[in-house]
Structure formats: structure tokens, C-alpha cells
C-alpha positions in Angstrom: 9.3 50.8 -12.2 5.5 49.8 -11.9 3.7 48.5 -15.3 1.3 51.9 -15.1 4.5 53.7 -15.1 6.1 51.5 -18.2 2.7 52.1 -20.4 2.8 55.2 -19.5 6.4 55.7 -21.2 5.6 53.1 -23.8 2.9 55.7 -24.8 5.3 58.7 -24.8 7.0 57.8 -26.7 4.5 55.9 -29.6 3.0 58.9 -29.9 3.1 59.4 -33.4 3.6 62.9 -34.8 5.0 64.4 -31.5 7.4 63.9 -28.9 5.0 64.9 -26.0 1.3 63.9 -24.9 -1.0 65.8 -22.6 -2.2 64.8 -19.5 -5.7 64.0 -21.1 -4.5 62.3 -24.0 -2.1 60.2 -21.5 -5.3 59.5 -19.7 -7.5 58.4 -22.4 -4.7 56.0 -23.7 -4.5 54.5 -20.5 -8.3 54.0 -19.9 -7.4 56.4 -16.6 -9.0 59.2 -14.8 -7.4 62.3 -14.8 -6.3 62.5 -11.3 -4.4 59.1 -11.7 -2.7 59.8 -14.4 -1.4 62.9 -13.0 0.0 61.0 -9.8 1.2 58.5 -12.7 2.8 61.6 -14.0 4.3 62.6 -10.6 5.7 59.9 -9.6 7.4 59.2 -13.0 8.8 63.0 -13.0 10.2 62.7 -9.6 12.3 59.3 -11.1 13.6 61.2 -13.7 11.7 60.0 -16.6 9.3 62.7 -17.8 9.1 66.4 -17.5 6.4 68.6 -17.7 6.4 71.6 -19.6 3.6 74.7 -20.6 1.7 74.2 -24.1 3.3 75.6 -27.1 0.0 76.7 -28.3 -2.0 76.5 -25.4 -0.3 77.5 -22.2 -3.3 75.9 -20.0 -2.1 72.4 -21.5 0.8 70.7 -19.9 2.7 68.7 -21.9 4.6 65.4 -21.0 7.7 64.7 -22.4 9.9 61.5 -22.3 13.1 62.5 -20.6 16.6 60.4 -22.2 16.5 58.2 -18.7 12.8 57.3 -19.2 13.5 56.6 -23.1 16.3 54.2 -21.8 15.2 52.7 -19.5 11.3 51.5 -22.0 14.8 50.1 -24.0 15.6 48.5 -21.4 13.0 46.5 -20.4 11.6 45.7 -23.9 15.2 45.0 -24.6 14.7 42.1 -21.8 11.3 40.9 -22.6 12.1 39.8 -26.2 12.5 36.2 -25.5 9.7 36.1 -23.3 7.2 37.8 -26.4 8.9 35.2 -29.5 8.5 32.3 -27.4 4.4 33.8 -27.2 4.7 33.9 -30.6 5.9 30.5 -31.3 3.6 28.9 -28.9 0.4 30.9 -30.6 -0.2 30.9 -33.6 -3.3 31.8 -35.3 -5.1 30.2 -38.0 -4.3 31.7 -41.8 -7.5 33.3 -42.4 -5.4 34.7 -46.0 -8.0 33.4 -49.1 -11.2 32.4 -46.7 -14.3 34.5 -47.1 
């Protein structure tokens, strides 16, 4: 799995208040032209991990959803990158701003 493809699951599922994104809104998180995202979007559906399916509202929208093998395997590697990210955490730390004005 590619980064693009992991953010692009990491922002499947963080969407909050729905369980799917459409191509444009996957494509303005990302900082990505639509085009891209959809080959983004291809290559991730023929993994496995999303699926694409018409608009509940509007059936010109596609929406992406996070299949159970894409939601595993975002477990998966932020499951393996927690050491990595507390160590970051122990080595920076920022000043206490708390009280200064």
C-alpha cells in the first residue's frame, strides 16, 4: 500500500458524520486534482479496500466507501506506527504556552 492510498483511507474513514466521502471531497482533503484521486480511487477498489457506489441523494455523486479489508488494514499500519509517533512525541516537546499572553 502507497501513502496516497493510506491517507486516502485514513480520510474514509475520519470523515465525521458519514461513512462515505465523494470523489471531490476525497480530492479537496487530499490537496488532489480530481483525476488523481479517481486513479487513487481505482487502484484502491481493485485491492479490495473501497467501493464505489451511486448517491443516495444525488445519483450523479459517487460515493466511496471504506470496505472491512481497507478498515483493517489503516488498523494495521497505525497499529505498527505507534512506537514510532510516542517516541516523536517524547523527543518534541513544545513549550507551555498555558498562562502567557
Amino acid at each position: 500500500m502507497t501513502s496516497l492510498q493510506y491517507q486516502l483511507l485514513l480520510h474514509l474513514k475520519g470523515f465525521e458524520g458519514q461513512e462515505w466521502a465523494t470523489v471531490g471531497q476525497l480530492a479537496e482533503r487530499l490537496q488532489a486534482k480530481h483525476h488523481g484521486t479517481v486513479s487513487l480511487i481505482d487502484r484502491c477498489e481493485q485491492l479490495g479496500l473501497v467501493e464505489r457506489r451511486p448517491g443516495r441523494e444525488d445519483r450523479r455523486q459517487i460515493e466511496v466507501h471504506l470496505l472491512a479489508e481497507g478498515a483493517k488494514r489503516v488498523e494495521q499500519i497505525a497499529e505498527a506506527h505507534q512506537p514510532e509517533l510516542r517516541q516523536l512525541q517524547e523527543e518534541i516537546r513544545l513549550p507551555d504556552w498555558k498562562g502567557r499572553e
